[in-house]
Structure formats: structure tokens, C-alpha cells
BALUMLUM-228958 format. One record per residue (C-alpha): residue number from 0; x, y, z. Coordinates in steps of 0.001 Angstrom, whole numbers, plus 500000, padded with zeros to 6 digits. Layout:
NUM, X, Y, Z
...
This chain:
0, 623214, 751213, 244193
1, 619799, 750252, 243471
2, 618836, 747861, 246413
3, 620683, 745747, 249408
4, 619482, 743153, 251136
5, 618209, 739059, 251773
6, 615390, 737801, 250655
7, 613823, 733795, 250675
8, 612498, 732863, 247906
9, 609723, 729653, 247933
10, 608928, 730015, 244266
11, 610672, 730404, 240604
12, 611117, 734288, 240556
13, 612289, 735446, 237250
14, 613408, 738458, 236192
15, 613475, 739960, 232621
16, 616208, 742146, 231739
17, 616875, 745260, 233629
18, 616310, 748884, 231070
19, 620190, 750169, 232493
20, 623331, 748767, 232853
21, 623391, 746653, 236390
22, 624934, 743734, 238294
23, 623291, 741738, 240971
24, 625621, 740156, 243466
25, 624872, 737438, 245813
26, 625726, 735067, 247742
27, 622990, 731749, 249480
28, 622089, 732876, 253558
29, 620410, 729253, 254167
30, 618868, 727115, 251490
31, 619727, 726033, 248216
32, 618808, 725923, 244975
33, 619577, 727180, 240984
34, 620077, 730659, 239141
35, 619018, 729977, 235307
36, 621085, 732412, 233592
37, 623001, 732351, 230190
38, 621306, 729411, 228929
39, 622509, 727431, 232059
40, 621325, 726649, 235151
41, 623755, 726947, 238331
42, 623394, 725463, 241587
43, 623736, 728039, 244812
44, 624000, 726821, 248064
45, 625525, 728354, 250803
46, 629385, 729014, 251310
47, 632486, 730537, 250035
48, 631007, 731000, 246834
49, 629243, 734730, 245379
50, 627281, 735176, 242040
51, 627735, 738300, 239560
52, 624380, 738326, 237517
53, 624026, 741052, 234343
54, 621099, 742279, 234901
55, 620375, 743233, 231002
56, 619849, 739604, 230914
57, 617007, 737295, 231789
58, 617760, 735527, 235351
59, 615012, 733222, 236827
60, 616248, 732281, 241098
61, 614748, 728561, 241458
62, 614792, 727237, 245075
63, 615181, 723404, 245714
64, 612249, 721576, 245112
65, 609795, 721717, 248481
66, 612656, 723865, 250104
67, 613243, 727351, 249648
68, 616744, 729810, 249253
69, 617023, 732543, 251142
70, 619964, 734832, 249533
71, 621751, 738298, 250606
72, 623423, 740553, 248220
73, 623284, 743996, 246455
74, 621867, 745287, 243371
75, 623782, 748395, 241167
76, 624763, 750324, 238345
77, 626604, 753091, 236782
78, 628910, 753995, 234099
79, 632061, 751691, 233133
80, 629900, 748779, 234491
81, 630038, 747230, 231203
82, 633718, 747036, 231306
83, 633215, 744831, 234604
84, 630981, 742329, 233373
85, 633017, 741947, 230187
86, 636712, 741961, 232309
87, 635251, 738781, 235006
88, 633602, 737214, 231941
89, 630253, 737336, 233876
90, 627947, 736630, 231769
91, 629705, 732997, 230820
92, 630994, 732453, 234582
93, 628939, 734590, 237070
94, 630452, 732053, 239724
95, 633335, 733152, 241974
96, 635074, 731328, 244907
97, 636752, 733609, 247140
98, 639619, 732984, 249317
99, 637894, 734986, 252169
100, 634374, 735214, 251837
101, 634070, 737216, 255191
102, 635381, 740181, 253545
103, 632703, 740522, 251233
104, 630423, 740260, 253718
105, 632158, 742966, 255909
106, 632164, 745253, 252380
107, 627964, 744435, 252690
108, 628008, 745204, 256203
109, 629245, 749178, 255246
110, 626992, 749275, 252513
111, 624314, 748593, 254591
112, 624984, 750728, 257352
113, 625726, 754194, 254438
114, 622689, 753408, 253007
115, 620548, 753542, 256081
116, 622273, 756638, 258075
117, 623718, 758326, 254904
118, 626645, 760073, 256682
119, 628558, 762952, 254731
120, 629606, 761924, 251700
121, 627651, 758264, 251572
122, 627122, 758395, 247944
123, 631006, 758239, 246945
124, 631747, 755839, 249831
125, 629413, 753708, 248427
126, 630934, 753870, 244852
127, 634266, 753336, 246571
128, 633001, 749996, 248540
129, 631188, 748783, 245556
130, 634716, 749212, 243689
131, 636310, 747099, 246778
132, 634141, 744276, 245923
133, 634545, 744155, 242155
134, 638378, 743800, 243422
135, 637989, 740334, 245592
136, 636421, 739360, 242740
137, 639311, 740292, 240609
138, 641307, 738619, 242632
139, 639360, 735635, 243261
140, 639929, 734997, 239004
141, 643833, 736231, 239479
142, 643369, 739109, 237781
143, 644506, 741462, 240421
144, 647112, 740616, 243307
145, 645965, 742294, 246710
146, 647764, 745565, 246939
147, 649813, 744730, 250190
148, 650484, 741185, 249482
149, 654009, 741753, 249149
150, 654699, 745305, 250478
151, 657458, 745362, 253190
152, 656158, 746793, 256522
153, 656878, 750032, 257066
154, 655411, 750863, 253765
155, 652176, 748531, 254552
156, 652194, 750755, 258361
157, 651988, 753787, 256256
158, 649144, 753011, 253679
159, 647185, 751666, 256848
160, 648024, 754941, 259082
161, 646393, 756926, 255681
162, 643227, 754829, 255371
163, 642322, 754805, 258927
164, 642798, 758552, 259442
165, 642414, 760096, 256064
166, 641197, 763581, 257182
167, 644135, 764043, 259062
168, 646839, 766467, 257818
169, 650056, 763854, 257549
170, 653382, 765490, 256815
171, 655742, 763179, 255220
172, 658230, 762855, 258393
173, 655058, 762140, 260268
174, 654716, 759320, 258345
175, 658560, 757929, 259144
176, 657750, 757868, 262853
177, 654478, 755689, 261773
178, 656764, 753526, 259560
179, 659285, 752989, 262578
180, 662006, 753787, 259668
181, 664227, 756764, 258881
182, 662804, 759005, 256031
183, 664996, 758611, 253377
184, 664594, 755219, 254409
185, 660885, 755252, 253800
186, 661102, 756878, 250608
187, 663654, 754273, 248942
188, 661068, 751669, 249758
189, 658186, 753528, 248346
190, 659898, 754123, 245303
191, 661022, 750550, 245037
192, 657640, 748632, 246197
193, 656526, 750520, 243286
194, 653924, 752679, 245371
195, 654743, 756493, 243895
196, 656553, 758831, 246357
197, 654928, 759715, 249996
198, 653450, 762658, 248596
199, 651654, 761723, 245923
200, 650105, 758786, 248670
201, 649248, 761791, 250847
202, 647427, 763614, 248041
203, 645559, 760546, 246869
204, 643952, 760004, 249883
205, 643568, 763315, 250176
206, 642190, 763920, 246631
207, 639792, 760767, 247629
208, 638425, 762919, 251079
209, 637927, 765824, 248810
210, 635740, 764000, 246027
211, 633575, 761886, 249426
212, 632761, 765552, 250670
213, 631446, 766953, 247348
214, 629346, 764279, 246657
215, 627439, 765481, 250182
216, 625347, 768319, 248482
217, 624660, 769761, 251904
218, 628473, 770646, 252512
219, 629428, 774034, 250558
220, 632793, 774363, 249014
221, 634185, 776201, 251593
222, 633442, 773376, 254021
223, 635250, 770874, 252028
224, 638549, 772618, 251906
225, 637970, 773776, 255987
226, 637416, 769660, 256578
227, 640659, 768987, 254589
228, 642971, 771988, 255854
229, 643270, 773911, 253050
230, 644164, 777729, 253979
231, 641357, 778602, 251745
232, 638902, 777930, 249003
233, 641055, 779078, 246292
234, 643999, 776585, 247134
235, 641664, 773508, 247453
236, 640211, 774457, 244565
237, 643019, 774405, 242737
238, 644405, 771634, 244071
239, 641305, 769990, 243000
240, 641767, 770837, 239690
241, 645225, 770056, 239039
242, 644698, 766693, 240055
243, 641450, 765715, 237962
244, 641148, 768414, 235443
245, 637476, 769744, 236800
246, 636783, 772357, 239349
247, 634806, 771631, 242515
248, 631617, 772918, 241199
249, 632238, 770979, 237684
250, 633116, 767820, 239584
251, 630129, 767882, 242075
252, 627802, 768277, 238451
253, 628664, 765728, 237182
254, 628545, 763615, 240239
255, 624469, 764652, 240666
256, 623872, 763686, 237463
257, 625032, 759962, 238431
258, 622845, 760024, 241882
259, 619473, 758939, 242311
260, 617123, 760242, 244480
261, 616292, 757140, 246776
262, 613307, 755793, 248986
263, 614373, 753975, 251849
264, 612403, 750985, 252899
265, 611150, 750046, 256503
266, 614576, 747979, 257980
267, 616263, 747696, 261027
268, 620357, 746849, 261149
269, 621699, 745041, 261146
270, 620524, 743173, 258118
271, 619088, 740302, 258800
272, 617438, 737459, 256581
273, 614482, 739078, 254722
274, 615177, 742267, 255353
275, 616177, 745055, 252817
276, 616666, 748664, 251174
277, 615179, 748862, 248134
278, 616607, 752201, 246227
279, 614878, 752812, 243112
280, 611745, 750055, 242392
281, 612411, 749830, 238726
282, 609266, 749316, 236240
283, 611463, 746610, 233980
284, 612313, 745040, 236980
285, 609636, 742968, 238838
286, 609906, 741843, 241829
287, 608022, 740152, 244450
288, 607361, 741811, 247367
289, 610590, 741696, 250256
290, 609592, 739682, 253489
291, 611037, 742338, 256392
């Protein structure tokens, strides 16, 4: 993530294109006015409609004449981002109209608050939250149907019970009492909503908890697999490696290599209009100076 924030904007302020792969998101706070981008120009104003800009091209953010637009969003990059742009047709139709705007916003509302406390494991929660908002905009085209749409309940209990205690230790029978259904009446309906068995549920979410932690540099192995109740560093290790194919060690390399050092700007949360975190200032990438 290179930068999250609002910012009003009185004047024209273009952009050339960005040197790496990134995507600007945004939606209109108050105000209204154009983005010129693609050869077109498209009118912003606020509500239920977001923006996906690719920022290898040239973008130019024109407020209404003797007015000004004041916009929130979230700047970022990384590998595969390509494949985004190119899937949502971006840079033809960066406009989206979302059945639930208020979702995205909540999604900006955690971004905001990882990147200014940085809890354990904040970089891959981040990547996760940025991949929750390239879904609603999935969906918003129809590409994607929302993954418990059409789940039946005790299933839907179950998935919920996971994501809101993930570090816990579930056992499969556990998860029956949750569902308020027998358990070889949970496991028919996994295996016929389509959603794997209850064990391979319980080790994706687990497998998720493991890769959060080792993108914290400051937790050792060790600690990882003490957090998620392995017996012992050899077990989670393996565990970790069955499952993706890379050791701990390989899989927190690679990770680094992805991560930015960042400098945090002067903000206070929650984020309000004008204020921001600006991650890495970027010399292709001029900007005029954040009002805070």
C-alpha cells in the first residue's frame, strides 16, 4: 500500500504515470468534479459510486469549476496487479456502482487503523483487506457472487465462528455445536454447498494465521507455531510446507522482498477529510502537498 487517505483538491492536479504497477481507488467525500483518464473525462460526485485508476497511466483530478472535490481512497501495488486491472476492464471502465458502498468504506476504515498502529502481522492483513475490496468490486461487475449468498446456515454459522476467532484451536465437533446441527450433518452440507470438508476450512484459516504472523518480522518461528498451537516448531513447519510448498523461513523471504519500508505521516484517526498516510513519496509521482 503506498498511501491512504482524503484530500480536496481546488485545482487540476495531474499525475503522470506511476514507474510500478499500481491502482488508485476512490471514491468523492464532498464536492464534485471530473477524473480525465483514458482519453475520457468522468464526472465524480459523491455516492454509491468508487473509481479504479491505473496508475501507469496519465490521470489529471479536475474539481468543478469555482468549487473544489475533496476525495478519500487508497493508493497500492504489488505483483498480479496487472491481472486486476485487466479482469475489471479498468482502464476502459474505472467506474463501479456498488450495491453497498458502506462496506468499502468499513474495508478503508481497517486499512487505516493497520497502517497507523501496525499490529502483528499488519502487512499481510493489509494484502488480505486490499484483496476484500478488489472482491466488491468483482461483484459489483457480476463477476464474483458473495461467498455466503446462498450457503444454508449452519454452514454460514461455521465460516463466521472461523473468521471471528481464527487463532482459536476448533476441533471439528466443536464446530457442530456452533452450527446447531449434528456432525455428520454438518459435513453433508459442506460437501454439498460446495465449501471442501471441515478440515480443510480449519486449516485454511489456519494456514491464513500462520502466513499474518510471518509477515511480523519481530515474531520468531517458534512464536508463530506457539500462537497457533502447534506442539512444536517442527510440526508447524511442516504443516506449513505441505500446504504451500515453502518453508517458514522461505515464505517469510519472499514476503520481505514485497514490503516496503514506510514513513508514516503526521494523522490522527480516525481519518478525516484532508488527512492521510502517505507510504512511500514516489519521485514519478507528484503530488501536491496533503492538507492534514
Amino acid at each position: 500500500m503506498y498511501s491512504i487517505g482524503s484530500r480536496r483538491i481546488e485545482q487540476p492536479d495531474h499525475h503522470e504515470p506511476y514507474e510500478k504497477p499500481g491502482a488508485h481507488l476512490f471514491w468523492v467525500q464532498s464536492g464534485a468534479g471530473w477524473v480525465e483518464y483514458a482519453g475520457r473525462r468522468w464526472e465524480v460526485r459523491r455516492g454509491s459510486k468508487v473509481w479504479l485508476l491505473d496508475m501507469s497511466r496519465p490521470r489529471t483530478y479536475v474539481p468543478q469549476e469555482g468549487g473544489h472535490l475533496t476525495i478519500s481512497g487508497v493508493r497500492f501495488g504489488g505483483p498480479g496487479l496487472e491481472f486486476w486491472h485487466e479482469m475489471l476492464e479498468s482502464s476502459g471502465q474505472p467506474e463501479f456502482e456498488l450495491e453497498d458502498p458502506h462496506r468499502v468504506r468499513a474495508v478503508y476504515q481497517n486499512l487505516w487503523r493497520l497502517a497507523r498502529r501496525r499490529p502483528v502481522g499488519w502487512e499481510w492483513q493489509i494484502h488480505v483487506w486490499i484483496n476484500e475490496l478488489m472482491g466488491q468490486l468483482l461483484m459489483s461487475r457480476g463477476l464474483l457472487v458473495s461467498p455466503q449468498s446462498e450457503l444454508p446456515a449452519p454452514v454460514a454459522r461455521v465460516l463466521n465462528a472461523l473468521a471471528a476467532n481464527p487463532f482459536k484451536d476448533w476441533k471439528a465437533r466443536e464446530l457442530a455445536a456452533v452450527a446447531r446441527v449434528s456432525y455428520s450433518g454438518l459435513r453433508a452440507l459442506f460437501r454439498k454447498s460446495g465449501q471442501g470438508t471441515i478440515h480443510h476450512n480449519i486449516q485454511r484459516v489456519r494456514l491464513d494465521q500462520a502466513r499474518l504472523l510471518l509477515a511480523d518480522p519481530r515474531m520468531s518461528i517458534k512464536d508463530v507455531a506457539t500462537q497457533l498451537n502447534f506442539s512444536s516448531e517442527f510440526y508447524f513447519s511442516h504443516f506449513f510446507r505441505r500446504h504451500t510448498g515453502l518453508t517458514p523461513s522461505e515464505f517469510r523471504k519472499r514476503l520481505l522482498l514485497h514490503v516496503r519500508p514506510v514513513a508514516f505521516a503526521a494523522a490522527s484517526p480516525p481519518p478525516a477529510e484532508g488527512a492521510s498516510l502517505d507510504f512511500s513519496p514516489a519521485p514519478a509521482e507528484k503530488e501536491r502537498p496533503t492538507r492534514a
